[in-house]
C-alpha positions as CSV (number, residue, x, y, z in Angstrom):
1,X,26.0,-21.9,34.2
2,X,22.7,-21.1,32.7
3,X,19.4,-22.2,34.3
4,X,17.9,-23.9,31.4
5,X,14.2,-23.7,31.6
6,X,10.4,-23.3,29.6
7,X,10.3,-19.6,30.6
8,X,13.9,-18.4,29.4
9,X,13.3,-16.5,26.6
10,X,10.4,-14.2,28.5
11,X,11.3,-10.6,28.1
12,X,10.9,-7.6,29.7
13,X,8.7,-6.4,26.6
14,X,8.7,-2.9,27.2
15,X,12.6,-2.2,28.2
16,X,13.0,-4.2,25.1
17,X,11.3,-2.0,22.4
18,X,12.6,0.8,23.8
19,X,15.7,-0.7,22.9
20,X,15.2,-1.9,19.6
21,X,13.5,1.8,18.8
22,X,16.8,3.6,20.1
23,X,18.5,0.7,17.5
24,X,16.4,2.3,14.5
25,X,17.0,6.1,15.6
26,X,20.8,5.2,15.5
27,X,21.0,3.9,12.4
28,X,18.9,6.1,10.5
29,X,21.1,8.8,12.0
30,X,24.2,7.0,10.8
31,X,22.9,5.9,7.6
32,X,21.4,9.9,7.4
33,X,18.4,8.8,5.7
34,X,15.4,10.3,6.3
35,X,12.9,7.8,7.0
36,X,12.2,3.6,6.6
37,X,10.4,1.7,4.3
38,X,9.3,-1.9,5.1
39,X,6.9,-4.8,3.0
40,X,3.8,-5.5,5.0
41,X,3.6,-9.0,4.8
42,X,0.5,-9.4,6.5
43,X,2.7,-11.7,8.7
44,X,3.8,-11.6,12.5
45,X,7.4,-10.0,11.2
46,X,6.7,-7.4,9.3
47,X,3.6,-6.0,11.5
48,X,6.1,-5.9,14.4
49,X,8.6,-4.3,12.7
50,X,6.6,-1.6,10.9
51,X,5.0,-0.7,14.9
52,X,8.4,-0.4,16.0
53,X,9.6,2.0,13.3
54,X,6.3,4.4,14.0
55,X,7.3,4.2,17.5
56,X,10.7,5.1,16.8
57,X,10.1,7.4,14.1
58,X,6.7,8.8,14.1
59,X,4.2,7.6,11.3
60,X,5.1,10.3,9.1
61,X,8.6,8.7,8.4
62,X,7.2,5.0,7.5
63,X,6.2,3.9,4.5
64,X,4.7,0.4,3.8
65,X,4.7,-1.3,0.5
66,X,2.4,-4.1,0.3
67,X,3.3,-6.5,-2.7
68,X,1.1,-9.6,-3.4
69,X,1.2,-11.5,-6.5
70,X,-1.4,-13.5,-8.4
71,X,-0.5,-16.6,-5.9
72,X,0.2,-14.8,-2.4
73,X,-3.0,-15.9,0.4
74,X,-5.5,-12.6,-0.5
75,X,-5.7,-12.7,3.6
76,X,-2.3,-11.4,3.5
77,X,-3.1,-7.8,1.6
78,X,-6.2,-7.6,3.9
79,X,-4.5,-8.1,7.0
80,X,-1.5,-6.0,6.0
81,X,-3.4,-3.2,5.0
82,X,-5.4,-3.3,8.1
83,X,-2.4,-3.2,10.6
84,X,-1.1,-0.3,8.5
85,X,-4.5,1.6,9.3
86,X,-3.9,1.2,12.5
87,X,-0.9,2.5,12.3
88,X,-2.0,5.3,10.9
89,X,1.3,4.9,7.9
90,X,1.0,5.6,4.3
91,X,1.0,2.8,2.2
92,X,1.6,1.6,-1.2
93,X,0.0,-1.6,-2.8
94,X,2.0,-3.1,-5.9
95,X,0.7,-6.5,-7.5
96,X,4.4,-7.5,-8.3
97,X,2.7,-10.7,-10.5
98,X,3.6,-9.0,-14.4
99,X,7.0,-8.8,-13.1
100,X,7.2,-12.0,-12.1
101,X,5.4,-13.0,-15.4
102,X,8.2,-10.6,-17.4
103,X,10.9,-13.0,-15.6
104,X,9.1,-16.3,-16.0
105,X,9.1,-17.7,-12.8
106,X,5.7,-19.1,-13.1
107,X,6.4,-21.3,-16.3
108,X,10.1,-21.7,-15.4
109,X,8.4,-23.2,-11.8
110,X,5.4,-25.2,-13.4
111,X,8.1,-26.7,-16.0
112,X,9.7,-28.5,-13.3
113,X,6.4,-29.5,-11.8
114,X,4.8,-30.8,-15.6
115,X,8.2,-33.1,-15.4
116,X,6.7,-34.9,-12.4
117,X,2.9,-34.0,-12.6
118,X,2.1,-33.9,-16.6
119,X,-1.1,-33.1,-15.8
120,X,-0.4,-30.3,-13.9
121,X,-1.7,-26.8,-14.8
122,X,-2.3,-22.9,-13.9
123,X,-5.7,-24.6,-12.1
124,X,-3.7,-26.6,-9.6
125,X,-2.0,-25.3,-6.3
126,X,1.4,-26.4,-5.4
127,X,3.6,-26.5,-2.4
128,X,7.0,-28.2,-1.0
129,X,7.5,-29.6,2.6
130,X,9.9,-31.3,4.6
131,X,9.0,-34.4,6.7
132,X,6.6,-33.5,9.7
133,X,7.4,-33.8,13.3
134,X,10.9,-34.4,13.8
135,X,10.3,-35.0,17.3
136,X,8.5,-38.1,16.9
137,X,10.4,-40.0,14.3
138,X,13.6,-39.6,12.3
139,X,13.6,-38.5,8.8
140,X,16.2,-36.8,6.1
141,X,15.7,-33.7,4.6
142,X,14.0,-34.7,1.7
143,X,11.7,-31.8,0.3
144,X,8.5,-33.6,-1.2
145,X,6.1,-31.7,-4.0
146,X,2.2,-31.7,-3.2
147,X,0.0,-30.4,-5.8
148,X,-3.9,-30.2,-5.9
149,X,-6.3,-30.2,-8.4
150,X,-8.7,-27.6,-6.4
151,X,-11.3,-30.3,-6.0
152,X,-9.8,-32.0,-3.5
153,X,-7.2,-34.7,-5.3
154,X,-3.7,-34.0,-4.1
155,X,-0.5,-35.7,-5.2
156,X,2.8,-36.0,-3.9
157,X,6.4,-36.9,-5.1
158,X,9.8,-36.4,-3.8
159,X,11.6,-33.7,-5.6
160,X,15.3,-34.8,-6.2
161,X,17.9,-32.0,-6.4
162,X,17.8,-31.2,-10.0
163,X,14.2,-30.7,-9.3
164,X,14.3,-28.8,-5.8
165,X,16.6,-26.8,-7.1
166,X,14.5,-25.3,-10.2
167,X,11.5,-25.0,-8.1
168,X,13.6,-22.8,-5.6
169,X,15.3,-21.1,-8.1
170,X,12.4,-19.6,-9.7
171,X,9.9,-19.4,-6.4
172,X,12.8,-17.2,-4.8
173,X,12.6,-14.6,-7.8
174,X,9.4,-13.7,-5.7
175,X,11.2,-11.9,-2.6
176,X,14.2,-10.9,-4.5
177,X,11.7,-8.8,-7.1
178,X,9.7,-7.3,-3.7
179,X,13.3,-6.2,-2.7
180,X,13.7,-4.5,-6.2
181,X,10.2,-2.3,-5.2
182,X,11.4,-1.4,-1.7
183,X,14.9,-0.1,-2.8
184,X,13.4,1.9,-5.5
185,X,11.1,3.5,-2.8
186,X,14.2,3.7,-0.6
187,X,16.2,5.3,-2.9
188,X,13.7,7.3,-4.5
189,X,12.6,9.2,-0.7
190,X,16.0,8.7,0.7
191,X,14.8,6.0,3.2
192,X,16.3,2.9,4.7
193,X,15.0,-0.3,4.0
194,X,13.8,-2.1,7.0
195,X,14.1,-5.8,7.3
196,X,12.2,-8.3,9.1
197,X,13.8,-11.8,9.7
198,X,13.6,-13.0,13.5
199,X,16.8,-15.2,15.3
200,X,15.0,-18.2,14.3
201,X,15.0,-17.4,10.7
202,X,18.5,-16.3,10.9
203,X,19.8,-18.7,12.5
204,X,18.8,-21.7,10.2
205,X,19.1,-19.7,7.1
206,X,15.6,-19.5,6.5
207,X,15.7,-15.8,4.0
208,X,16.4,-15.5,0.6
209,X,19.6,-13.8,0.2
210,X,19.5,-10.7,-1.9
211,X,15.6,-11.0,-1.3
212,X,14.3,-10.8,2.1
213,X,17.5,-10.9,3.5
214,X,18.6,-7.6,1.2
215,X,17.7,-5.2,3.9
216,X,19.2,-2.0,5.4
217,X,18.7,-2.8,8.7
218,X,17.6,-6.1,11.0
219,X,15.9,-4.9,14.5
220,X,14.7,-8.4,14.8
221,X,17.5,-10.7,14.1
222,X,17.9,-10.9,18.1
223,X,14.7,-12.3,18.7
224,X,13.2,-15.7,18.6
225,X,10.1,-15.8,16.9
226,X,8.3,-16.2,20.5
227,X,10.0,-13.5,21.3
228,X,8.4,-11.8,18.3
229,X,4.8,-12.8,19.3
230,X,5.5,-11.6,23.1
231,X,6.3,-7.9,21.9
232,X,4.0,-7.9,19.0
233,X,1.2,-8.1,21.4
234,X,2.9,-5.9,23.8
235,X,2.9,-2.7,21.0
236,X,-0.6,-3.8,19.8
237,X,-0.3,-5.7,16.6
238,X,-3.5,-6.7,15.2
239,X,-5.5,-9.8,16.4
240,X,-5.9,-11.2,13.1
241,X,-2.0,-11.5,12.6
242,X,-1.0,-12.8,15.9
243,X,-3.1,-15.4,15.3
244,X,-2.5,-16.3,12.1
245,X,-0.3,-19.5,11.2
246,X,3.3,-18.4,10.2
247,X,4.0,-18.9,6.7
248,X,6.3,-18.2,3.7
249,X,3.0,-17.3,1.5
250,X,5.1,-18.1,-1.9
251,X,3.4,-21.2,-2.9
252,X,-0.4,-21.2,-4.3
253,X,-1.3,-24.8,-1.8
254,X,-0.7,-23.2,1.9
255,X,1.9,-24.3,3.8
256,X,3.1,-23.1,7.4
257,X,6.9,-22.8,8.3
258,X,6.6,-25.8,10.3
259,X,6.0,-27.6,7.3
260,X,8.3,-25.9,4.6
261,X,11.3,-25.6,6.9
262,X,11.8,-26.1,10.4
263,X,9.8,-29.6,11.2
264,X,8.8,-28.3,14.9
265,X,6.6,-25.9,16.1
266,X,8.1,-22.9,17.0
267,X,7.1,-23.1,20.9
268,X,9.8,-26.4,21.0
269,X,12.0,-25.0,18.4
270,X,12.8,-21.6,19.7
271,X,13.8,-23.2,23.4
272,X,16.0,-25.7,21.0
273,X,17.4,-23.7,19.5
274,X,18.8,-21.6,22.4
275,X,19.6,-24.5,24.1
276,X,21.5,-25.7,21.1
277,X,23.0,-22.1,20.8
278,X,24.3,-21.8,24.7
279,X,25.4,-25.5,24.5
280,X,22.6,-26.7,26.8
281,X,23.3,-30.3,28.9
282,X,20.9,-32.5,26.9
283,X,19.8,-33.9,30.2
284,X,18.7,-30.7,31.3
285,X,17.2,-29.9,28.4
286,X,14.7,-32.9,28.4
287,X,14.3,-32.2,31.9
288,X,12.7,-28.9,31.3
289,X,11.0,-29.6,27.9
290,X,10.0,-33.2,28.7
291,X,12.0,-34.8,26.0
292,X,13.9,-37.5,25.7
293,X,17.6,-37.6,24.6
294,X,17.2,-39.3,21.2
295,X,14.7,-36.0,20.4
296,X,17.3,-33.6,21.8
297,X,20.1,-35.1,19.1
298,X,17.7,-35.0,16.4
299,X,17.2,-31.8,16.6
300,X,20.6,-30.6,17.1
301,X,21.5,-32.6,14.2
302,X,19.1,-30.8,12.2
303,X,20.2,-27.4,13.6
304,X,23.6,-28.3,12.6
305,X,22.8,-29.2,9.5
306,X,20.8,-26.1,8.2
307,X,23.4,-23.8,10.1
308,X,26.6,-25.4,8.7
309,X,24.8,-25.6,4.7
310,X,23.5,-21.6,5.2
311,X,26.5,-19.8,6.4
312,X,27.1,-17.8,3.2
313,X,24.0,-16.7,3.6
314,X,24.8,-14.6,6.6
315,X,28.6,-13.4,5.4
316,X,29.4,-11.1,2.8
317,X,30.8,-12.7,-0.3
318,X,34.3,-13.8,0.2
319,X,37.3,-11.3,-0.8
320,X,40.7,-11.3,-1.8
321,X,42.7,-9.1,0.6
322,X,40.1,-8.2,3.2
């Protein structure tokens, strides 16, 4: 029987990236490539991952492309590009925003918005949240569209799915055209492409298939994203980064993950989650977290929810005869 508590998910960080380094020497070996490339978010991920790889492989086999476009948080580039300097890896910056222009996913995006928001134009920021704080009260689902007018005068409206959907469809062209850059690179220098989703993301389906989650290789899908933070400082990553707010950075309004996704901060949702995970008693579980069992339930529900509607996400594509 497990003995649920606040400190489970502490690691041992430095057995652990000793681990997940021997995990990237493997599979390059396997794969016989000849080095990795990874996007440099600016992000928690990302930094982590690209420390590991220099760890595993040396800095001379890691190359980090850094990809913003014209609505990304300019902190991001800045912050990217410094961890990479302190990594001492070569990098390459691409503004990706003329291929996302070639597409149209800007004017297939703000079409959808103009439907709700006539008024809104290129001069206005935009994001879409879920309800805050499931802990504290009980809410659907239901994404909701904010947009600002950059002088302080912010709107809202909840999307139905006709509308969700559009917005999604077009905002997700963003990491599936950032894959398109690092598989050139890839396939161009004969390099893996490195991938940077944590347990938490992977778990609740938060990736963009054939975008973010279009990878080579995973070395973080084992971890929570506390876990993440606990080894990122452990290897060194930048203060700046750890620090920073986790975010998806595809909307021009900022938004954190809480916010867009998840609906708990990740210190509550990571010990949920593994308690969900490892089928947890519920009255242990609001023992150790302070909780109470309506709160517990909620979340699980939630869990269930996003797990059950993201499966396909993490399978291959069904087959005849396999």
């Amino acid at each position: 029987m497990i003995d649920f508590h606040k400190d489970i998910l502490r690691i041992d960080c430095k057995s652990e990236a000793e681990r997940i380094c021997s995990f990237i020497q493997q599979q390059m070996i396997a794969m016989k490539r000849d080095g990795v490339v990874i996007g440099l978010s600016g992000g928690i991920d990302s930094a982590f991952s690209a420390a590991l790889c220099v760890k595993a492989l040396g800095k001379e086999k890691v190359l980090a492309l850094i990809l913003p476009e014209k609505e990304s948080n300019p902190i991001s580039t800045q912050y990217a590009q410094k961890q990479a300097e302190k990594l001492g890896i070569e990098t390459e910056t691409i503004d990706i925003t003329s291929t996302l222009e070639g597409f149209g996913t800007y004017k297939k995006r703000d079409k959808v918005v103009q439907e709700i928001f006539s008024e809104y134009n290129s001069t206005y920021k935009l994001k879409i949240t879920l309800p805050v704080d499931l802990l504290s009260r009980d809410a659907y689902n239901f994404f909701t569209l904010t947009i600002d007018d950059g002088k302080g005068n912010t709107k809202s409206a909840r999307l139905n799915k006709e509308a969700l959907n559009g917005i999604v469809a077009a905002t997700d062209t963003k990491q599936r055209t950032r894959m398109i850059y690092l598989y050139y690179y890839a396939e161009l220098m004969n390099y893996l492409v490195c991938g940077t989703t944590n347990k938490s993301e992977t778990m609740q389906g938060f990736f963009v298939k054939y975008g973010d989650g279009g990878v080579d290789i995973e070395p973080l899908a084992h971890l929570y994203k506390t876990q993440v933070y606990q080894l990122s400082e452990h290897v060194g990553v930048i203060k700046e980064v750890l620090d920073r707010d986790p975010s998806p950075d595809t909307f021009s309004f900022k938004v954190s993950d809480e916010e867009f996704y998840f609906r708990i901060p990740y210190d509550k949702l990571d010990l949920l989650l593994y308690a969900w995970e490892n089928d947890i008693m519920i009255s242990k579980i609001c023992e150790a977290m302070d909780l109470k069992e309506e709160q517990v339930k909620r979340a699980f529900r939630d869990f269930k929810a996003k797990y059950n509607a993201t499966k396909h996400l993490r399978c291959l594509p069904p087959q005849l005869g396999v």
